[in-house]
N, C-alpha and C positions, 0 to 999 in steps of 0.2 A: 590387504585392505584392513584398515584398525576398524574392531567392532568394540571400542570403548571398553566396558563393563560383563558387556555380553560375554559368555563362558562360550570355549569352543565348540562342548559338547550340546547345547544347546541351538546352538547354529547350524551345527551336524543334524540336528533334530529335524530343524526349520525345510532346512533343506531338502532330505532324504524324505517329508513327507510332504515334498511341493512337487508341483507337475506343473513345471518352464510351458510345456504348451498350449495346456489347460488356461495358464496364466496369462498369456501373451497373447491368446487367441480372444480372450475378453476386451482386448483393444484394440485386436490387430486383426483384419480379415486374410486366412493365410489359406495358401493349396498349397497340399501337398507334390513334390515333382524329386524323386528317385530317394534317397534318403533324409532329405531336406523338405524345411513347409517355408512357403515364399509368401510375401504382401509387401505391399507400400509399407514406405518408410517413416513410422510416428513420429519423427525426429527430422525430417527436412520432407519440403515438397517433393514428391515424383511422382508422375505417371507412370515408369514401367517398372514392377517391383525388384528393389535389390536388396530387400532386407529378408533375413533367412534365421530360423530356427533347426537349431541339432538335438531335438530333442534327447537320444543317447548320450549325448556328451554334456548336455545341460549350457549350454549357451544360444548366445544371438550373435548377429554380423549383420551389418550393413554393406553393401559394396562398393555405397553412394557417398556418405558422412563418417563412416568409419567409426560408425558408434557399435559396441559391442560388450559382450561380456556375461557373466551369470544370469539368473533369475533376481538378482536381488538388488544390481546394476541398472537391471532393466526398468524392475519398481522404484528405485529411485531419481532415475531419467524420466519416466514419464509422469510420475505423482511430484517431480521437483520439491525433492526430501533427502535428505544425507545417507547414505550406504546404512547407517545404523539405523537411522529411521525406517527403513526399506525393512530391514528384516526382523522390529518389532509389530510392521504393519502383518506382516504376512503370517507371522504369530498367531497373531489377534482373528486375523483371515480363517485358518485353521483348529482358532481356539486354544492355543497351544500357550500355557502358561509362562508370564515373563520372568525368567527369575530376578532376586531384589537385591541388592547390595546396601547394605547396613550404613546408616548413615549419621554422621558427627550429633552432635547437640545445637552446635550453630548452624547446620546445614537444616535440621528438623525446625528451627526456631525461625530461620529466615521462610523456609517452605509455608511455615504457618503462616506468616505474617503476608504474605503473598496472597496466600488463601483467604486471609482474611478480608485484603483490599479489593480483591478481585467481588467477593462475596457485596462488602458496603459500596462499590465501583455502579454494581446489577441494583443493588437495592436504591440508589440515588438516582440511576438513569429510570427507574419505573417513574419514583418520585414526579419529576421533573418531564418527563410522558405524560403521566395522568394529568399533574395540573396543568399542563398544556390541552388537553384532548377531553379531563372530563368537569374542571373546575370553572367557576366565574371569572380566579384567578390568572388563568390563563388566554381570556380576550384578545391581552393586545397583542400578546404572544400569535393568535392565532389571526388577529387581522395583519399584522406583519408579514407571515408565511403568505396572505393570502394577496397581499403587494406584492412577493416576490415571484410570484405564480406559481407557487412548491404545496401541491395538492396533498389530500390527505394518504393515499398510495406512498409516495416518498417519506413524509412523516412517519409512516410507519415504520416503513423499510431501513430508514435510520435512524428509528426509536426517536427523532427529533422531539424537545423539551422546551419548557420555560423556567424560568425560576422568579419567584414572585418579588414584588417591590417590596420584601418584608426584608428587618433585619435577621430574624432568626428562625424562619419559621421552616426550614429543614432541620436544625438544629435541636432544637425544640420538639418536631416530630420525629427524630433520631432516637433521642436521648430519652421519649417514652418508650421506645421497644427497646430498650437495654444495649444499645450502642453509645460505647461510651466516647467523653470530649477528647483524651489522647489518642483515640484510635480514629477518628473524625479530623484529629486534626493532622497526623500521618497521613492520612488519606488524600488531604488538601482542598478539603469541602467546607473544612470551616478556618476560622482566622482567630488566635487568643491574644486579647491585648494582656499588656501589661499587671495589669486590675486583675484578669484571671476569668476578663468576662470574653463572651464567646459569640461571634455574629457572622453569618453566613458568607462564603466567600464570591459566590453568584447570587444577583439582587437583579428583577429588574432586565433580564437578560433572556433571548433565547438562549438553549442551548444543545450542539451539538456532540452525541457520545461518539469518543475516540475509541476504535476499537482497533484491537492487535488483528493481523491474518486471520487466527480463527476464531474470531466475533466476540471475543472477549472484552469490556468496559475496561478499558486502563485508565482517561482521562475526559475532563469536558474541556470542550469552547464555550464562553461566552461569545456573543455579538450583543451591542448595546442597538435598544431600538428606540431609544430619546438621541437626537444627534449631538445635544447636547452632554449628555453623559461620555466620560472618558474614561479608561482606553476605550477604545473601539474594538478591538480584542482582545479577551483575558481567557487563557490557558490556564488547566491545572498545572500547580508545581510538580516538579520530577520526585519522581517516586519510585520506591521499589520495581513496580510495574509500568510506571510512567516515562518515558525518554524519547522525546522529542523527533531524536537524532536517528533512533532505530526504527520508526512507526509512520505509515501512509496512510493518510486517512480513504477509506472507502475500499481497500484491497478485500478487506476480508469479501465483500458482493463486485467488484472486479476482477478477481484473480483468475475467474472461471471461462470470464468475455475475453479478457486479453489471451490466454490460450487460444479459444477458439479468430480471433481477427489476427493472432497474431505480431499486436503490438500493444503497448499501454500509451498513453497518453497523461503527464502528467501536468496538474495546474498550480496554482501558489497557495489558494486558499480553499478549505473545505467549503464554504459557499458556489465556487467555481465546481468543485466536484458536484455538486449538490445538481446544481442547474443544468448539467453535461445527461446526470441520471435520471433525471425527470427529463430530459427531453429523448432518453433512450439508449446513450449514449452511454454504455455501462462499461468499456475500458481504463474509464477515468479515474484516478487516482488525485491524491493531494499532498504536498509536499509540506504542509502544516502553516505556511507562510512564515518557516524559516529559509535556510540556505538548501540546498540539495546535498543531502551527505553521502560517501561511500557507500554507510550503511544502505542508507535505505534504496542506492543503488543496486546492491546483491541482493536486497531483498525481491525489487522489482523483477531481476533477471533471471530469476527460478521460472518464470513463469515467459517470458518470453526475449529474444538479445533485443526486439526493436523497442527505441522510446521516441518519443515524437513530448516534446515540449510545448507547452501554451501556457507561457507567462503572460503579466500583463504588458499592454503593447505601450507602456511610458517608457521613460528614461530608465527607473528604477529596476519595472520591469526585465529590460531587455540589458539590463547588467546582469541582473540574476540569472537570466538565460546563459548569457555569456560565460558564467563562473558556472553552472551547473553543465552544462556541454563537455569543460573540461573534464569533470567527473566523470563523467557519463563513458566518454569517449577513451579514458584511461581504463574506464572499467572496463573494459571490449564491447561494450553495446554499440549496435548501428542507430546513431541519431539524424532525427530530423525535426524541425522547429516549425511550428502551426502560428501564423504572424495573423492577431487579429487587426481587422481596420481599425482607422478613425480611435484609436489611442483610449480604444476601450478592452477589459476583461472579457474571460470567455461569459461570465454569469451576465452581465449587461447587455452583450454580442447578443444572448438566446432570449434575452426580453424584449426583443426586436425581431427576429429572426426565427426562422425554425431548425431544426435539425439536415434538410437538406442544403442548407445554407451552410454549418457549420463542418456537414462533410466536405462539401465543396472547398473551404479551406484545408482541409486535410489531404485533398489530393494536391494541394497547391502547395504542401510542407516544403521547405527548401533543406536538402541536402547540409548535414554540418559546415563542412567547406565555402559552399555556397553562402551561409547566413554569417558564417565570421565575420567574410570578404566584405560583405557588405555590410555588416556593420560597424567596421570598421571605417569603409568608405563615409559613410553616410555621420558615422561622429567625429570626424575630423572635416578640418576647415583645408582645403586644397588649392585655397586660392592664395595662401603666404607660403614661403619659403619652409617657417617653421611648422606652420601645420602639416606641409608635404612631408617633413622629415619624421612628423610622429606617426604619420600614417602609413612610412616606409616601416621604421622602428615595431608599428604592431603589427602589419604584413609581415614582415621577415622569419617570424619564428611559425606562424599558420603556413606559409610555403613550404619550410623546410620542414613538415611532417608530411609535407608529400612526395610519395614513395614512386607514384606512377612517371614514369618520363615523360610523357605528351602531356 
């Protein structure tokens, strides 16, 4: 097993001063039974225990899942963290010093620069907090949230912002605490024209912070609240810390629920998330209202194989479903697709609805297979020659990945 950077003899350390039962037993209720300690299996459902610790030999075994292996296997199986990560946690657990591996100029330079966006990321989501929650300026901001029935609880919870109908006026109050306009505008908070003059790149806007897994600021949404204003959503640009592609919005306060229900549920737009967690409904994630990537498939999958999808129930929607299923389904996750009525979003669905209404869709999730078949049926015209043929054409290759004879 590659421990990266990590020295041998330090993991010898880690090791030789960890107690696997001590460890295990913090998660796992075990009795002892002849030289072996038994309990349920943290790693798949059962009732009768097959999962086993040898404390002398320093491993696990399951009898069940066939999951097994060291103390440091184990911390990374159940914290869903990388064998390395595993055995800096247990360091840290121990107090036991990590050692550091010396690093380039451009590795020290990018690190800073990291630090830095991360640092003005925190300082602009306050910003943008407060004038939502303690200014004049943020009114409309705050009758908007109060249209969309997203109470002050959730604004907290997701630091949700406004950002005022001014050209500059984060910019302006940047640049009096000694935050300067290149590093403001790497950041992608503010916008420099030509001239050299400098005016905010959120106006006018709620806004919600994008946070990495561990609740880090990497990027904002706008949503405009004049209908007339456009776009209708404006993302920060990619950045050092910023990408799209790798990032779910709301993981960092669902990663803990989807453990325990044992699936996530993911929707298109952080609005969608938004409205899923105000009504309690905390497994919910957001796919940023891009495509559904690889990435941020593995990212979901640390924390449980089931995804259950809830796109929007239009055309557009239930394409997107389509193409992220395949993702999904290549990544080895068990999918299932949550189909709301009447060709509305899950955020609309809950401004009518309550939450036992929205479960109640989720017991009625239809199986991958099942939701292809049928939408493929259901987008194709079956009543000409050539539409039967395309509807064979896209049947044909969903058949043939079924494995099952009957």
């Amino acid at each position: 097993m590659r421990t990266q950077n990590l020295h041998d003899d330090f993991v010898e350390q880690v090791r030789s001063s960890s107690d696997i039962l001590s460890v295990i037993s913090s998660y796992v209720h075990l009795k002892k039974r002849g030289n072996r300690y038994w309990g349920c299996c943290p790693f798949h459902n059962e009732k009768t225990p097959s999962f086993s610790v040898v404390p002398q030999q320093g491993f696990f075994y399951c009898f069940g899942c066939h999951a097994g292996g060291n103390l440091f296997k184990f911390i990374s199986l159940i914290e869903n963290i990388s064998y390395y990560e595993a055995i800096k946690l247990q360091a840290q657990r121990l107090n036991i010093p990590i050692p550091t591996t010396k690093k380039s100029a451009d590795e020290l330079k990018q690190e800073q620069i990291k630090d830095s966006l991360f640092k003005i990321h925190e300082m602009a989501g306050s910003f943008f907090h407060n004038c939502l929650t303690r200014t004049s300026l943020g009114e409309a901001g705050r009758i908007y949230f109060s249209s969309r029935q997203i109470n002050s609880d959730i604004i907290t919870k997701f630091k949700l912002g406004f950002a005022p109908n001014l050209w500059d006026k984060l910019f302006t109050s940047f640049t009096k605490r000694g935050i300067t306009k290149e590093l403001l505008a790497k950041a992608g908070l503010i916008t420099i024209k030509d001239s050299g003059k400098a005016y905010d790149r959120f106006r006018n806007r709620i806004i919600i912070p994008i946070m990495n897994e561990h609740g880090q600021i990497c990027g904002f949404g706008g949503r405009i609240i004049n209908p007339n204003d456009s776009p209708k959503y404006l993302n920060s640009p990619e950045t050092l810390i910023f990408n799209k592609r790798h990032l779910l919005f709301g993981l960092d306060h669902a990663q803990k629920s989807i453990k325990e229900h044992n699936f996530s549920i993911v929707v298109e737009g952080y609005m969608d998330a938004i409205a899923l967690h105000s009504h309690n409904i905390t497994n919910a994630v957001a796919s940023l209202g891009t495509a559904f990537t690889a990435q941020q498939c593995r990212k979901i999958l640390r924390f449980s194989p089931n995804i259950y999808f809830c796109y929007d129930s239009d055309n557009a929607g239930q394409a997107a479903t389509m193409r992220a299923l395949a993702i999904a389904s290549s990544s080895g996750a068990n999918v299932k697709v949550i189909t709301i009525p009447d060709g509305k979003d899950p955020d609309e669905f809950l401004r009518h609805h309550d939450s036992k209404d929205f479960y109640a869709l989720i017991d009625k999730a239809l199986p991958l297979m099942e939701y292809q078949l049928q939408y493929v049926l259901k987008s194709t015209d079956r009543n000409t020659l050539e539409g039967k043929l395309l509807a064979v054409n896209q049947l044909m290759p969903l058949l043939a990945n079924i494995t099952n004879t009957v």
